[in-house]
N, C-alpha and C positions, 0 to 999 in steps of 0.2 A: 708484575714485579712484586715480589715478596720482601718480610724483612730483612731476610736471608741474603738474597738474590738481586742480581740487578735487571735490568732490560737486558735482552737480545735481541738485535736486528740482525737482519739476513739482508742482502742489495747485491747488486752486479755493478758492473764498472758502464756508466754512459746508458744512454738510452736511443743512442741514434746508429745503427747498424742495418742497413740491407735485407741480409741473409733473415733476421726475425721478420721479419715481415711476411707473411703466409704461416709462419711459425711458430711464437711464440702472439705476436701483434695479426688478428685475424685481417684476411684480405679485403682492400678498400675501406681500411682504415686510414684515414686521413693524418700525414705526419704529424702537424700539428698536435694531433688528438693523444699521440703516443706515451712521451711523459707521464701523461694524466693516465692512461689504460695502465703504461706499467707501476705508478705509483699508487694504485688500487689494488695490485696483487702483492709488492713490495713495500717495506717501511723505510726502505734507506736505498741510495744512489750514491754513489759512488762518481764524482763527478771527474773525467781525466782533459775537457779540453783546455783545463785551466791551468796543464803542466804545459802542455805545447804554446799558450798564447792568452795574452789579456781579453777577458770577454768585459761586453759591455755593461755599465750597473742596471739598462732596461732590461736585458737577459737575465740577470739573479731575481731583477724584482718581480719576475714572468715566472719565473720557476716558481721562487713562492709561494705564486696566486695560484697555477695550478696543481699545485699538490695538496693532497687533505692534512689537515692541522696538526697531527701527529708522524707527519714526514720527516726524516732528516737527511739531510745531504752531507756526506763528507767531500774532501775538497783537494785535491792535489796541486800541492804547489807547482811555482813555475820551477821547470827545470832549468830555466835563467838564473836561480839562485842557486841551485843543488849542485848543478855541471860547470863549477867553477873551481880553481884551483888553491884560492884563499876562502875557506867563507867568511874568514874574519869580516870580508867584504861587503857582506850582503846587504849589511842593514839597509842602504837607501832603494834596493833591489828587494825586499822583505816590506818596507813601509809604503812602496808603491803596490805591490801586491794586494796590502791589505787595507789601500786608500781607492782601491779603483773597481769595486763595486762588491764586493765579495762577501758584504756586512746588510746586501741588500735580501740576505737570505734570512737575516735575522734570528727567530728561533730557529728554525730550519737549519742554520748552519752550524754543521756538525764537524769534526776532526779533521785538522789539515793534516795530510799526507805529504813529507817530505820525503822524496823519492831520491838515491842515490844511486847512482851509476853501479854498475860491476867491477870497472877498471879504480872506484874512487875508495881509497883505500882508510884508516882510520888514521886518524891523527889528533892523541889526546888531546892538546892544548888549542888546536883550532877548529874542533868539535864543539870544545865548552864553549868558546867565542861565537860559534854560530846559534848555540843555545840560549845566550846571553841575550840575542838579538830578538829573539821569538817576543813578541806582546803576550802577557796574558790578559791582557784586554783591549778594545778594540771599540768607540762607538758605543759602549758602554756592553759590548756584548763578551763573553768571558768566552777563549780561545781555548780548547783544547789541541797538542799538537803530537803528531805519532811519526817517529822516524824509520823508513822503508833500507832499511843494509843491506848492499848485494854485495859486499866483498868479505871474502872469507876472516880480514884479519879484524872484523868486529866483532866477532866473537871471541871477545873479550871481558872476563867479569867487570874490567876499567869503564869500559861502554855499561855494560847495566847500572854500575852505580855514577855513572853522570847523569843518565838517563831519569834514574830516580834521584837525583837530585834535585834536579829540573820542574820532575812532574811531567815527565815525556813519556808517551809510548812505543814499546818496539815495535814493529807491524811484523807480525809472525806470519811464515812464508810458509804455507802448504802444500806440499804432493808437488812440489818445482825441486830445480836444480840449485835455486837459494839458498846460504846459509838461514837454518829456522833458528828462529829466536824468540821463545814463544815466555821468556819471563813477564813477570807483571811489572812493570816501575811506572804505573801511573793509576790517577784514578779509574781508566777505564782501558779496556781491552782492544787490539785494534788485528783482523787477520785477514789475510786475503791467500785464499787458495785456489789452485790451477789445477785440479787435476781431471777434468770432464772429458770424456771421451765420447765419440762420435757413436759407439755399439751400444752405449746406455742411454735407454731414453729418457731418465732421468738426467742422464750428466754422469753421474756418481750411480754404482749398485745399491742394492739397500746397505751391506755392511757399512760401507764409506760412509754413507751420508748418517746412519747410526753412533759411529763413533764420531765424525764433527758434531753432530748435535750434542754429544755426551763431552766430549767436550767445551765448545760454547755453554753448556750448564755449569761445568767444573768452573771454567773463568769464570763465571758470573755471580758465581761465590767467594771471590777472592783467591781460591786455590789454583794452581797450574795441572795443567793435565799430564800424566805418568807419563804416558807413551810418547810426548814432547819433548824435542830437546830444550837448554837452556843454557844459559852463561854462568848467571850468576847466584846471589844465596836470594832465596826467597823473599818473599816482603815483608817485613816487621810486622805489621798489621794484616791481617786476613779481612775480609769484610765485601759489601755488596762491591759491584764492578759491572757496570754496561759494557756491552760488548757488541762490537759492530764486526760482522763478520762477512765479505765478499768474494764474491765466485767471479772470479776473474781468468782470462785464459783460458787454455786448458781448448777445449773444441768449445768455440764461445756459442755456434747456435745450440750451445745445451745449457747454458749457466743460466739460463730465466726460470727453464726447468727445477735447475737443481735448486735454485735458489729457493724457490715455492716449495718441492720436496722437501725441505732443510726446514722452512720454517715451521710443516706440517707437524713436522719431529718434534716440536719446543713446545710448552705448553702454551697455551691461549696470551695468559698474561705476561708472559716471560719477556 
């Protein structure tokens, strides 16, 4: 990281899939062992069993302990909070979340991802109430939070500036059939793109992965990248911005590829 610049991490969504195994995760590699193997090529994990279901606070504190010091995990909410029809609601559904082990990640724990449905549509006044709910602290540990829109009618300049009012980030949807929202309204950057195909054995050809890298550097200076769509007016302030960017989807026996091809692209300290 420069004075300029912020961090870039590169990660994939989970670490536990079948199909890598002979693949990405070499043969009679012991599951266990895996975490640890893929958090020696990656800086970041992308964690999704946490939107389906409560895991337990020994499972965070394990994660933890095997990944090296400079690891961060981002973290996807429960979709118990998200796939509701008030979220005015959520608070006592948001404070169990973040009382039932999820702080046992400690430094480690990176960006919650709140994921929203496709069918959930925007609704100004109980958007701001579910933003209202959010901690930005936690355990004494400082929360960063990034909101995932899959319905067309958040694309709304209204949604970027709640957004940034907050201190929330978009989660900018790439190479999918998502509305992209790739504004900045928070301190840091949050993307996740799908678009790995099965015929590149990186995941991505060289151009693709070219231009997300150039990308991810554009964010990580505070500016938005041209060829991005967006909502709203730019951020008042330009300046550094981490940016955690995951290869998700898409033909997933290729995102570990792509992932490591992508990070190849960044510079060392980036």
């Amino acid at each position: 990281m420069t004075a300029t610049s912020g961090r870039i991490r590169v990660g994939i969504g989970g670490w536990v899939f079948e199909p890598w195994r002979g693949t990405f995760y070499p043969e009679g590699l012991p599951q266990k062992r895996e975490l640890a193997y893929a958090a020696e090529r990656l800086d970041s994990i992308e964690i999704n069993g946490t939107y389906y279901g409560s895991q337990k606070p020994e499972s965070f504190a394990r994660w933890h302990a095997e990944t090296p010091d400079d690891f961060v995990f981002a973290v996807k909410g429960s979709r118990y909070i998200t796939n509701r029809r008030v979220l005015a609601d959520a608070g006592a559904s948001i404070d169990k979340f973040f009382t039932g082990g999820v702080t046992e990640l400690k430094d480690k724990l990176g960006p919650i991802n709140w994921q929203f449905m496709p069918t959930k549509a925007f609704d100004p006044v109980d958007f701001e109430a579910f933003l209202k709910l959010l901690p930005k602290r936690v355990d004494g540990i400082a929360i960063r939070h990034a909101v995932e829109a899959r319905h067309d009618s958040f694309r709304t300049p209204d949604f970027a500036a709640l957004l940034r009012a907050y201190g929330v980030a978009a989660v900018t949807s790439g190479d999918s059939d998502f509305p992209q929202i790739a504004d900045i309204t928070a301190s840091f950057v949050y993307a996740r793109i799908m678009g790995t195909k099965e015929a590149e054995p990186l995941g991505y050809g060289n151009h693709a992965l070219e231009a997300w890298a150039r990308r991810a550097r554009t964010w990580s200076t505070g500016q938005v990248p041209d060829d991005l769509d967006t909502i709203g007016a730019a951020p008042e302030k330009a300046g550094p911005r981490d940016v955690f960017l995951y290869v998700i989807s898409g033909d997933k026996v290729r995102n570990p590829a792509a992932a490591m091809a992508l990070t190849d692209q960044l510079p060392a300290d980036a």
